[in-house]
ROVODO-573268 format. One record per residue (C-alpha): residue in one letter; x, y, z. Coordinates in pm, whole numbers, plus 50000, padded with zeros to 5 digits. Each point is the difference from the previous one (the first is absolute). Layout:
BEGIN
{r A; {X; Y; Z}} ...
! end
This chain:
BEGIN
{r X; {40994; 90411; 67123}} {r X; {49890; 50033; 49652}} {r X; {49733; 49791; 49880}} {r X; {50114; 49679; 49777}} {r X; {49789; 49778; 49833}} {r X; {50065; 49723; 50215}} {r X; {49829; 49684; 50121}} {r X; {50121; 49877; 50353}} {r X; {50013; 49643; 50071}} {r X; {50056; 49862; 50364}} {r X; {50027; 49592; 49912}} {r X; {49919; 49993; 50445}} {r X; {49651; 50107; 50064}} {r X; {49939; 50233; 50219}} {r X; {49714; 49815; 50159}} {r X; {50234; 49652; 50042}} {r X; {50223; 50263; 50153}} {r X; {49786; 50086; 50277}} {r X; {49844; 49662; 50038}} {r X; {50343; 49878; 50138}} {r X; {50029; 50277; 50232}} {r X; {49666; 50001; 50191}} {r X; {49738; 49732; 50158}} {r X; {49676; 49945; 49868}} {r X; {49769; 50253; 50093}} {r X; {49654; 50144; 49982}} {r X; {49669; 50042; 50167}} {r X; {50179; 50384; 49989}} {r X; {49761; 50257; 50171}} {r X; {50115; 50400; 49956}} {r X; {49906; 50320; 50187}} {r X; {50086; 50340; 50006}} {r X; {49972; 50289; 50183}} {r X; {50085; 50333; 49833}} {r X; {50081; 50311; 50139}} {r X; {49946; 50400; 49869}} {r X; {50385; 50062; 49973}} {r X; {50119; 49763; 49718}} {r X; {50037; 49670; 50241}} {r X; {49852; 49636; 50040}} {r X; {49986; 49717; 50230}} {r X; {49998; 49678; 49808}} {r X; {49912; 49663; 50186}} {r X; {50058; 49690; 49770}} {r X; {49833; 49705; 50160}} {r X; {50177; 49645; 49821}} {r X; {49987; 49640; 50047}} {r X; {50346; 49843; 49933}} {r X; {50181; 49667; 50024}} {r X; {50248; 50017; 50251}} {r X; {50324; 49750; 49984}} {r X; {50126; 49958; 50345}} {r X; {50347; 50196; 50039}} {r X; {50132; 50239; 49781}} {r X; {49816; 50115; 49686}} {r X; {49911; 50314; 49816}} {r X; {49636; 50127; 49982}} {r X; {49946; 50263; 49657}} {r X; {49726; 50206; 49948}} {r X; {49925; 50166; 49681}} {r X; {49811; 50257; 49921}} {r X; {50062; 50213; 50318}} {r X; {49999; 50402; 49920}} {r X; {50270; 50100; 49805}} {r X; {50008; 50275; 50303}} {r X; {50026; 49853; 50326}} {r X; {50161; 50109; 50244}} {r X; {50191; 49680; 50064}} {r X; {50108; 50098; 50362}} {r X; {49673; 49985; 50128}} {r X; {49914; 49680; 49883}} {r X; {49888; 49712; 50231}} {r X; {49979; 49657; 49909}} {r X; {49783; 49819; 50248}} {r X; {49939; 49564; 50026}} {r X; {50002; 49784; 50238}} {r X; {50317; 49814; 50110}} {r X; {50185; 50149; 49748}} {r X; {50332; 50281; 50098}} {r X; {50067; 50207; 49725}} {r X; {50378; 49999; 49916}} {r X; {50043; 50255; 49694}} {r X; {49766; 50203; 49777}} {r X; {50063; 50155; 49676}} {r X; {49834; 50253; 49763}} {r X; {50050; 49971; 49643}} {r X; {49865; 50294; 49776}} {r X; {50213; 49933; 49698}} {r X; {49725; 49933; 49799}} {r X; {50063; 49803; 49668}} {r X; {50002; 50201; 49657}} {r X; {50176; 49946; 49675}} {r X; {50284; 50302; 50124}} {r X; {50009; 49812; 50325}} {r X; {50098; 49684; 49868}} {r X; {50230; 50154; 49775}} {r X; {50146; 50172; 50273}} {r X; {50040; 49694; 50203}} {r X; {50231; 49812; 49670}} {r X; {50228; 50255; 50034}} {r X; {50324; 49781; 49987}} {r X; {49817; 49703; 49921}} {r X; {49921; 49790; 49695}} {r X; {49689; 49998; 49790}} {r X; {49896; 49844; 49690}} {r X; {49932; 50255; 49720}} {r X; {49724; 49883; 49738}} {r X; {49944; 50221; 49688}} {r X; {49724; 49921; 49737}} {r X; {50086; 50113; 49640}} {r X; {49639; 50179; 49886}} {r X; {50096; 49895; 49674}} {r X; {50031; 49628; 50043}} {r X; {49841; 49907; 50330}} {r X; {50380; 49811; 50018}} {r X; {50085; 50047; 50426}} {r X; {50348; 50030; 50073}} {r X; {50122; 49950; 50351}} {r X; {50332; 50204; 50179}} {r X; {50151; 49931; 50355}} {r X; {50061; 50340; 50169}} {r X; {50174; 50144; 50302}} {r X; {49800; 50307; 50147}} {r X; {50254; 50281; 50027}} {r X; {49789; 50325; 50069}} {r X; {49626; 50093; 50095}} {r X; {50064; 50416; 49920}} {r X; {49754; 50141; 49786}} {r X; {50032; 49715; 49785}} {r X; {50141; 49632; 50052}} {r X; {50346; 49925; 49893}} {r X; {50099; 49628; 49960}} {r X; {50289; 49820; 49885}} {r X; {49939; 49728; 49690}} {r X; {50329; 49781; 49975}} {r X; {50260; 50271; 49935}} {r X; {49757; 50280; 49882}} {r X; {49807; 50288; 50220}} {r X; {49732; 50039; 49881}} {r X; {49679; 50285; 50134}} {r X; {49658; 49846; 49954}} {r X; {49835; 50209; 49767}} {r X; {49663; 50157; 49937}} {r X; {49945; 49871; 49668}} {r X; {49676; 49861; 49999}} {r X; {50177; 49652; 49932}} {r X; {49779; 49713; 50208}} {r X; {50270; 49931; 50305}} {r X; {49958; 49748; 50297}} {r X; {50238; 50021; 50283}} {r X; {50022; 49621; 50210}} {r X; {50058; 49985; 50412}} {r X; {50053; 49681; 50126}} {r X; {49878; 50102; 50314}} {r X; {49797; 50292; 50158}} {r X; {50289; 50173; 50280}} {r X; {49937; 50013; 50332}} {r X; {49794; 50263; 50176}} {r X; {49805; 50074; 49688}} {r X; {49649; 49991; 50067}} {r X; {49701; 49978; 49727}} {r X; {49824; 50178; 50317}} {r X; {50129; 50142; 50336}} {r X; {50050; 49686; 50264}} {r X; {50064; 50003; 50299}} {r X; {50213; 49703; 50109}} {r X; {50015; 49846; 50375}} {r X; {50249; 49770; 50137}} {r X; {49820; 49776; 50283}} {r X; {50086; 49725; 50267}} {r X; {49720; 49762; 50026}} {r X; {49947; 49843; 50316}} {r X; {49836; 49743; 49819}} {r X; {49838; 49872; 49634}} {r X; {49666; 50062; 49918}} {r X; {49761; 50249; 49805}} {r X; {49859; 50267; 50205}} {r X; {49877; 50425; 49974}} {r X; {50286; 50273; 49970}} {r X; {49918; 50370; 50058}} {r X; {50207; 50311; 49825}} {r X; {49925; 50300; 50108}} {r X; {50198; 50319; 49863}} {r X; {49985; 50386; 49884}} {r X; {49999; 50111; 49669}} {r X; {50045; 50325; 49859}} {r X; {49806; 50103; 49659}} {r X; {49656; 49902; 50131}} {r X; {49765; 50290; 50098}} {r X; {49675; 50141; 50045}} {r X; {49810; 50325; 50036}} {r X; {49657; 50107; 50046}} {r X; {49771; 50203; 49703}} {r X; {49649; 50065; 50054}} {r X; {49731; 50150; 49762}} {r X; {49768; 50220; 50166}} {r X; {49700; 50100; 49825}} {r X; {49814; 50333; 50163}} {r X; {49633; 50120; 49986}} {r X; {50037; 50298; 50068}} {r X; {49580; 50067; 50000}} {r X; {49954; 49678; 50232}} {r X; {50283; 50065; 50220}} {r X; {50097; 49655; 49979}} {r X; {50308; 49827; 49801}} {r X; {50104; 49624; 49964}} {r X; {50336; 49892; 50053}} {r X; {50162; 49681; 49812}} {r X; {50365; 49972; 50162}} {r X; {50235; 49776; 49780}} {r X; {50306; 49828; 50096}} {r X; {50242; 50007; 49763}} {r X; {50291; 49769; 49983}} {r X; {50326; 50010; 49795}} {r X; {50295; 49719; 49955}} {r X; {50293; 50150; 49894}} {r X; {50183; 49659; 49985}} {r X; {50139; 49734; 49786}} {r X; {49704; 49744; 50160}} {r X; {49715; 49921; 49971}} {r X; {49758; 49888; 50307}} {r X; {49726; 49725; 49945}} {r X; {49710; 49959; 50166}} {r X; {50150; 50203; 50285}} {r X; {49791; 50109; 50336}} {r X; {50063; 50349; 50027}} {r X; {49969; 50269; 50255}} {r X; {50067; 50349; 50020}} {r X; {50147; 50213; 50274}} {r X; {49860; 50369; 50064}} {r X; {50199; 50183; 50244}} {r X; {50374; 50101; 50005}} {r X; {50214; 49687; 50089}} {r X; {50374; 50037; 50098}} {r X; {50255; 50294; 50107}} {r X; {49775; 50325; 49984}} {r X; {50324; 50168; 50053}} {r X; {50200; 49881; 49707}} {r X; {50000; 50272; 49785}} {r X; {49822; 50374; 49973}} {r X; {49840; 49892; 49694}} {r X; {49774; 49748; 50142}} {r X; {49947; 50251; 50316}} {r X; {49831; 50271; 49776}} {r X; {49802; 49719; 49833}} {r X; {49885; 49891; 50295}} {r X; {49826; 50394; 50104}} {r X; {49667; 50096; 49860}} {r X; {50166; 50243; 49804}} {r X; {49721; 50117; 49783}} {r X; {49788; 50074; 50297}} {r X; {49674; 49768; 49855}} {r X; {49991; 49829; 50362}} {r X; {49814; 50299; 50256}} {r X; {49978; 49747; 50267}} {r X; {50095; 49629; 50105}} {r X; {49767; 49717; 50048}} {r X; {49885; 49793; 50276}} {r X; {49857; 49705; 49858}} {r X; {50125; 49679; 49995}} {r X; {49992; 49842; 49641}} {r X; {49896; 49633; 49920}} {r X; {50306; 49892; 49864}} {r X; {50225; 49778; 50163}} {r X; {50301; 50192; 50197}} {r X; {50279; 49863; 50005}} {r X; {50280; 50159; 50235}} {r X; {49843; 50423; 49967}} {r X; {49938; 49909; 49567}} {r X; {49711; 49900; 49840}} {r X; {50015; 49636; 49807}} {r X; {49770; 49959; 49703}} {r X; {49958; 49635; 49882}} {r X; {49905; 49984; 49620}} {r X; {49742; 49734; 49934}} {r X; {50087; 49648; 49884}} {r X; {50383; 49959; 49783}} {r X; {50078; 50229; 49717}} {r X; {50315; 49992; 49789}} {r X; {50218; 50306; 50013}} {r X; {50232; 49950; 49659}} {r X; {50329; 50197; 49959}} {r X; {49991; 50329; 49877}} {r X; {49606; 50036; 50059}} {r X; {49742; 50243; 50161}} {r X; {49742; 49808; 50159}} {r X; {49696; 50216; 50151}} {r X; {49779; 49859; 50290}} {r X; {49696; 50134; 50188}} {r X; {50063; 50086; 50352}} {r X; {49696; 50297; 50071}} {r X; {49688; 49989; 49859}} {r X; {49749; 50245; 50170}} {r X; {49691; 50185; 49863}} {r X; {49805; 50332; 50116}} {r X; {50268; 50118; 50234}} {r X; {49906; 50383; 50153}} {r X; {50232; 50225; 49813}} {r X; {49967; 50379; 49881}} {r X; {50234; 50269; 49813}} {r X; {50191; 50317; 50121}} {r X; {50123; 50280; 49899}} {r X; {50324; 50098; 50217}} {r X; {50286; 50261; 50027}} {r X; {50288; 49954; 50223}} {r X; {50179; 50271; 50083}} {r X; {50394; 49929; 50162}} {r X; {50114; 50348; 50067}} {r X; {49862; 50346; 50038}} {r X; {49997; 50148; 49645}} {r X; {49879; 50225; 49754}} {r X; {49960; 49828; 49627}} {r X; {49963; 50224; 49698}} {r X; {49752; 49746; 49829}} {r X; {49721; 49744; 50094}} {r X; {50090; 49694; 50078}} {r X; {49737; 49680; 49913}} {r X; {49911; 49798; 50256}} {r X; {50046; 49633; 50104}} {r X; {49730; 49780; 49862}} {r X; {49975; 49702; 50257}} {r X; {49805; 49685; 50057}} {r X; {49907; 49962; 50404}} {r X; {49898; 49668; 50116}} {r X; {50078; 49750; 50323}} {r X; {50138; 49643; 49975}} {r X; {49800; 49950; 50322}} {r X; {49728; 49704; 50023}} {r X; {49708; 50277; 50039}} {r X; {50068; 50190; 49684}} {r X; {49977; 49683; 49815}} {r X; {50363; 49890; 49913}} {r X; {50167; 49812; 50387}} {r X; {50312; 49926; 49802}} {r X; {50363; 50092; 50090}} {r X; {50124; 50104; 49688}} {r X; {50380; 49962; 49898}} {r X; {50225; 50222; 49812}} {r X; {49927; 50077; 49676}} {r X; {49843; 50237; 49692}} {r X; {49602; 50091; 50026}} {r X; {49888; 50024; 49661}} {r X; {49654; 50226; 49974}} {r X; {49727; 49992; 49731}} {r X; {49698; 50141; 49957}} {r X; {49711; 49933; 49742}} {r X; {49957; 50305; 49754}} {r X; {49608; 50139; 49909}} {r X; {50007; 49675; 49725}} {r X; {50105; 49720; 50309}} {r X; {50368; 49964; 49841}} {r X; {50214; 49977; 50272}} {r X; {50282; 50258; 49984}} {r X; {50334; 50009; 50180}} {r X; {50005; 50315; 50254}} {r X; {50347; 50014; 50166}} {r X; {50180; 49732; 50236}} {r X; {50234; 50032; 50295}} {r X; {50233; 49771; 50214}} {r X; {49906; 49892; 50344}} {r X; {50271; 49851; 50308}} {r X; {49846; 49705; 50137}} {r X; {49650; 50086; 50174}} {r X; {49901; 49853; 50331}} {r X; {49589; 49923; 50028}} {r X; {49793; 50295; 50079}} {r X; {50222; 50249; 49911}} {r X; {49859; 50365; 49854}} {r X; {50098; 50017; 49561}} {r X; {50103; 50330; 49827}} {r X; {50093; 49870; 49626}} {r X; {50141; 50331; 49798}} {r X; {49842; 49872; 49623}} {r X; {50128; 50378; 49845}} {r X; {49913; 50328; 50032}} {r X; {49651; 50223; 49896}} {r X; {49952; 50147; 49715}} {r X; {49740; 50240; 50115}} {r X; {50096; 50047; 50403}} {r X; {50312; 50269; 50094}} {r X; {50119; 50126; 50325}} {r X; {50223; 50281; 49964}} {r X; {50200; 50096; 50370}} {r X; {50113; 50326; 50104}} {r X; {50166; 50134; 50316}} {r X; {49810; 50276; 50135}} {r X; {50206; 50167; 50261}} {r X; {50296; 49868; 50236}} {r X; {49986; 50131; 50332}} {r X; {50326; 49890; 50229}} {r X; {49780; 50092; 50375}} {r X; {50351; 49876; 50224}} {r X; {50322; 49850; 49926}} {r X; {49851; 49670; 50023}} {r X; {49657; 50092; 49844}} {r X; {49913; 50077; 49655}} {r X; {49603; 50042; 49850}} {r X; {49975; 49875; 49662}} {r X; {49617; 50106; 49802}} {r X; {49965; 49746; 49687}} {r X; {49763; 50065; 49720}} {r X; {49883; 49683; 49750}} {r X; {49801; 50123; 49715}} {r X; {49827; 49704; 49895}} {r X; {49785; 49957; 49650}} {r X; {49786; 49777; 49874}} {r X; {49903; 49972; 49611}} {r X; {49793; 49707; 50000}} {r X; {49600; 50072; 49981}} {r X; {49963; 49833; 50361}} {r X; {50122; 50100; 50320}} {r X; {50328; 49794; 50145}} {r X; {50130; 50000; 50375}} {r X; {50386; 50041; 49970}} {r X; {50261; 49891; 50287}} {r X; {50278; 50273; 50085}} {r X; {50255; 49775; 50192}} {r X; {50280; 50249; 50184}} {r X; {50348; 49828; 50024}} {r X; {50140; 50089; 50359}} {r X; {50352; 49892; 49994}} {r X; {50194; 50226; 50265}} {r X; {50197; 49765; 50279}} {r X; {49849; 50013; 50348}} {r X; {49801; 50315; 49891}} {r X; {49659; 50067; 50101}} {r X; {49711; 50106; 49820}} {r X; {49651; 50195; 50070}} {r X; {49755; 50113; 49772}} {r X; {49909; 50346; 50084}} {r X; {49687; 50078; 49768}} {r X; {49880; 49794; 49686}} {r X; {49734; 50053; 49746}} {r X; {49908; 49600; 49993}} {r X; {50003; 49775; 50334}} {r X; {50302; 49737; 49994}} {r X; {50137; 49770; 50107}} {r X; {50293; 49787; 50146}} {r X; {50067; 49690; 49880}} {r X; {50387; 49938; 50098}} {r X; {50245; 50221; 50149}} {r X; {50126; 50144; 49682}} {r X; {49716; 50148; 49824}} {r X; {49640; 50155; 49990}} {r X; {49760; 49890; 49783}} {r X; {49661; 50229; 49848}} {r X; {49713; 49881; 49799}} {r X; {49863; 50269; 49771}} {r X; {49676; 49998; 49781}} {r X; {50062; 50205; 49696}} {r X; {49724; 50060; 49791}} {r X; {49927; 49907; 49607}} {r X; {50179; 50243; 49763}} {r X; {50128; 50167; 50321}} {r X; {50249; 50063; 50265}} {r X; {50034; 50019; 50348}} {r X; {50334; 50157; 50215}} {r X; {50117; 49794; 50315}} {r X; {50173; 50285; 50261}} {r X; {50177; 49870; 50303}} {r X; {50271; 50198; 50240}} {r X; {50204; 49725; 50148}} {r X; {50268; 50038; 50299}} {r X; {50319; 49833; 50011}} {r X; {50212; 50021; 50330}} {r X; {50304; 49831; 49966}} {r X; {50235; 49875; 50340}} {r X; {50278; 50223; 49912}} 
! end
């Protein structure tokens, strides 16, 4: 629709409108519960006056995205007969929309004047402009800058200033007592950001994990109790998408906790209760504290992985990674759920300065950290296939060389990590320059030192022997 200068008029108010629908209410006590994947559970705690019989209960202000079938209205001695959702919100268009074929009074202000003169019209059209009929005439309300009131004599039905949800009850009997809805809504989410900041010379870091919280609705929640869900709720099935977002993907977890957290579980997910009532307004980000721990154990390493066999024509920089537990011991005893890890680190004046990030799946207590922050300036590994020796049809001796340099004035250890991916094969190191070691099925794992302004060559002859 094109915009008019128009003032809308309703001679009903809205608010005497809803006053003859619903019973007196208040005392209203709110809580939520929001989940990582876009979802909410809403409990709306009410008093209300109920008539005995028949009568309908409305409550405004309900999300403008529930999901009305799973909405449960709960008081005792009541039976609920119907229950409606109205989301036709009320706007100037709306309104319009709603006259179509009806009669409104058309008031027009000469700027010259000040003189008002008033038209009956019959709504005819609402298409990119509103067509009515004056008497005889058609006329198109036009954008001519010319002060124009339109007058309803009514607000329609099912036209909301705010979503409501409206409930058709059978009292067993008359009298004022507590009514609970509970219901899912969609547009209300959360996820997990942390700030990590790393000494590297202390081995230590502090990590401040914030929860952040975003209403994509039409509503706003006062003075709300809210809680937040970490852990994957619903179908894990449903779709591929949420299956690879589900994996540690980025390989940052080396090995799963054991730890029990502090939080509250409820069902196999972690609940965190946010102090006190907050409000959570439409369209806002709200950030809250969640993990606040200081001096946590944590180092950096320099890694290469490796996923095939192969000769590479240049150097390749290593990983540059921040190693740390979220185990009690080391400092930290927090589950931690999925999120980004934002590092820092203070530069030679103390200014803190933003060193890489990386996203984590959700991280049970006690669990072993690799957080890829970028790659070294200064630290290459360059691979090369020595020889290929096929000893039987099932057997095949494969010597690696990794060429590894180091152009910073102090010496570095480096991590060669050797993808193993062949399907029920076996594997055998035959000779190696460094001792390694075995840390899953799938790989081997050497440490080298490589000296300042120097370089060092890892050798190994590894034996596959595959089952046919």
């Amino acid at each position: 629709m094109r915009k008019y200068l128009l003032i809308f008029t309703a001679l009903a108010s809205l608010t005497g409108q809803i006053a003859q629908e619903s019973m007196a209410q208040d005392n209203q006590e709110l809580s939520m519960t929001i989940y990582g994947d876009g979802r909410a559970l809403i409990e709306d705690v009410r008093d209300f006056s109920f008539p005995e019989g028949r009568s309908v209960i409305v409550l405004p202000n309900v999300s403008s995205q529930i999901n009305a079938p799973s909405a449960s209205f709960i008081a005792d001695d009541i039976e609920i007969v119907e229950q409606n959702f109205d989301f036709d919100l009320l706007t100037p268009n709306k309104l319009m929309q709603k006259a179509v074929g009806e009669t409104v009074t058309i008031i027009r202000t000469n700027p010259g004047t000040g003189v008002e003169t008033r038209e009956k019209a019959k709504v005819l059209a609402v298409n990119n402009g509103v067509v009515v009929q004056i008497g005889r005439r058609i006329e198109v309300l036009r954008d001519d800058n010319l002060p124009t009131r339109v007058i309803f004599d009514k607000i329609p039905e099912n036209l909301r200033a705010k979503p409501t949800l409206s409930v058709m009850v059978n009292s067993a009997k008359a009298s004022t007592r507590p009514a609970t809805l509970t219901y899912l809504s969609g547009g209300l989410s959360w996820r997990a950001d942390y700030v990590l900041m790393f000494n590297e010379q202390a081995k230590k870091m502090d990590l401040q994990g914030w929860a952040t919280l975003t209403n994509n609705t039409n509503t706003t929640f006062k003075n709300v109790k809210t809680s937040l869900i970490a852990g994957h709720v619903g179908n894990k099935n449903r779709n591929q998408y949420n299956r690879n977002n589900r994996r540690n993907v980025r390989g940052n977890v080396r090995s799963g906790g054991t730890e029990q957290s502090p939080q509250e579980r409820v069902g196999d997910n972690y609940l965190y209760p946010l102090p006190g009532t907050t409000t959570i307004a439409s369209s806002q980000t709200k950030q809250v504290s969640f993990v606040d721990a200081e001096s946590v154990a944590a180092d950096k390493s320099y890694e290469y992985e490796a996923r095939w066999f192969q000769t590479l024509k240049d150097p390749q920089n290593v990983d540059v990674r921040i190693v740390f537990s979220n185990s009690r011991d080391a400092g930290l005893g927090e589950a931690l759920p999925k999120g980004i890890i934002r590092v820092y680190a203070k530069d030679a004046q103390g200014r803190s300065q933003f060193i890489g990030e990386d996203t984590i799946t959700h991280v049970a207590g006690g669990s072993e950290l690799a957080l890829k922050i970028g790659e070294a300036f200064d630290v290459t590994v360059k691979p090369s296939v020595m020889s290929t020796n096929k000893v039987s049809s099932k057997r095949t001796d494969t010597s690696m060389k990794y060429e590894i340099k180091n152009a910073k004035n102090e010496p570095v250890k480096v991590t060669i990590r050797q993808q193993l991916w062949g399907w029920r094969t076996e594997y055998d190191i035959r000779k190696e320059s460094h001792d390694s070691r075995t840390p899953d099925a799938y790989s081997r794992v050497w440490t080298v030192d490589v000296p300042a302004e120097g370089s060092t060559n890892l050798t190994f002859t590894i034996r596959e022997t595959r089952p046919y």
